[in-house]
N, C-alpha and C positions, 0 to 999 in steps of 0.2 A: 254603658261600655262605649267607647270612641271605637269610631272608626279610625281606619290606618288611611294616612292620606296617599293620596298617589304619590309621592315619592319615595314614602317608607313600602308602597306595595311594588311599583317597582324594584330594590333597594332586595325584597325578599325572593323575586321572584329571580333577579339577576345571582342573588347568592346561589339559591338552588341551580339554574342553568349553570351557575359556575361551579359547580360541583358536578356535573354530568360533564362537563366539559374537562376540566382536571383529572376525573376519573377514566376518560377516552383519549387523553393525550397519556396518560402514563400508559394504558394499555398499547396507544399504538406506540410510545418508544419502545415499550418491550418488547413488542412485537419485532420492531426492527434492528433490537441489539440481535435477538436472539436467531433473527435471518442472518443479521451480519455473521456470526460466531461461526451459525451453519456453513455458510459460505468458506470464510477464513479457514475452518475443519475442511473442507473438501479440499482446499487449492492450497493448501499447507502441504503434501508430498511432494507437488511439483516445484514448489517454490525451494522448497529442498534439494531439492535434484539439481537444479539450477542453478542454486549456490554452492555447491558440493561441486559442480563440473564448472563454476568458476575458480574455486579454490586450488581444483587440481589446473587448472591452465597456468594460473598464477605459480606455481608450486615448478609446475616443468618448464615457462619460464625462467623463471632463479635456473633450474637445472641447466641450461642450456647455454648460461650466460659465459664466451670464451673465457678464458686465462685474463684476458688484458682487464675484464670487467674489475672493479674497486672491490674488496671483500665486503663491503658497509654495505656495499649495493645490493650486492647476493644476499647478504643476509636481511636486508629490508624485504628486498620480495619474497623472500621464505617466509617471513614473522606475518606477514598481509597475507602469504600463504597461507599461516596455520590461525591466523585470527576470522580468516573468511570460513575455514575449517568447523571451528567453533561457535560461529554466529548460526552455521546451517545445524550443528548436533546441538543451538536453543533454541531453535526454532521448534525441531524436532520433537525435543522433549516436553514441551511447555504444550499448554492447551491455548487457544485463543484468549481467553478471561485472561489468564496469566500476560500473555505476549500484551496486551490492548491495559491492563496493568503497568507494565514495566517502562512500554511508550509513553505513558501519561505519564507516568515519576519520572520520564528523563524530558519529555517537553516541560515540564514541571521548574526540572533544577536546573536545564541548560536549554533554555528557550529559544537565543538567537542561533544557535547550532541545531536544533529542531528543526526551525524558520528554514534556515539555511540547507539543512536539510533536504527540507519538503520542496525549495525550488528545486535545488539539485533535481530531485526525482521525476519531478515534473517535466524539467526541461529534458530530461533525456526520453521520457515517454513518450514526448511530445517530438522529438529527434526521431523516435522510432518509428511513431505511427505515421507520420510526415515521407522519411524513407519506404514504407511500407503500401502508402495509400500513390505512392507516383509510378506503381508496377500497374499497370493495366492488366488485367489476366483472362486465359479463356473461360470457356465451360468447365474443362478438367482443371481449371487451377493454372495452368500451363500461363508462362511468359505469351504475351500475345506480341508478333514483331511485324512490324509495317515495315513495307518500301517506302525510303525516302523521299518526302514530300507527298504521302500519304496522310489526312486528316481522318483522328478517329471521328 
């Protein structure tokens, strides 16, 4: 009986390691779809609320718009009114798997609008935490206000 040379015994012993290893990456992606899901399930009311009291701002907008305003105009911010409407009553309704389904079929068939998308998103985040992180604050959260020519 031959021995196996040292490259076929390497060759066996890297298939078995790569079978521990493939079997440890697939546990740890499930691990982390099913954090993510978790997560997505908890902060999914609030992201509702949010978009439902953006829909009505948009909506009392339109309402508000004088006499002089263009009818196409009112009725544009109404229609973004009730489309904002309905994005928060799909969010609602849908579970996470479903939502993270729908995104992938629509980066799927409309990729540069995806793309486009995701900066959009990014740079206004990035707007926000930017405005957000230039407030200095106290202990209680409180605006903290210097005398002029005062260095924190």
């Amino acid at each position: 009986m031959e021995q196996p040379t040292s490259e076929q015994a390497q060759h066996g012993m890297a298939g078995e390691g790569g079978g521990d290893l493939r079997s440890d990456a697939q546990r740890l992606g499930s691990s982390a779809a099913n954090r993510l899901h978790s997560e997505v399930e908890a902060r999914k009311g609030q992201a509702v609320e949010q978009v439902k009291s953006v829909s009505s701002a948009v909506q009392n907008a339109a309402g508000q718009l004088g006499e002089e305003s263009p009818e196409w105009l009112k009725s544009a911010i109404r229609g973004a009114g009730v489309q904002i409407q309905r994005f928060a009553d799909t969010i609602e309704q849908k579970t996470s798997r479903e939502l993270l389904h729908d995104v992938e079929g629509f980066a799927r068939d409309n990729p540069v609008t995806f793309l486009a998308a995701c900066a959009a998103a990014g740079f206004a985040a990035a707007r926000i935490f930017k405005a957000g992180a230039g407030q200095p604050t106290g202990a209680e959260g409180a605006s903290v206000s210097r005398p002029p020519g005062e260095v924190a």
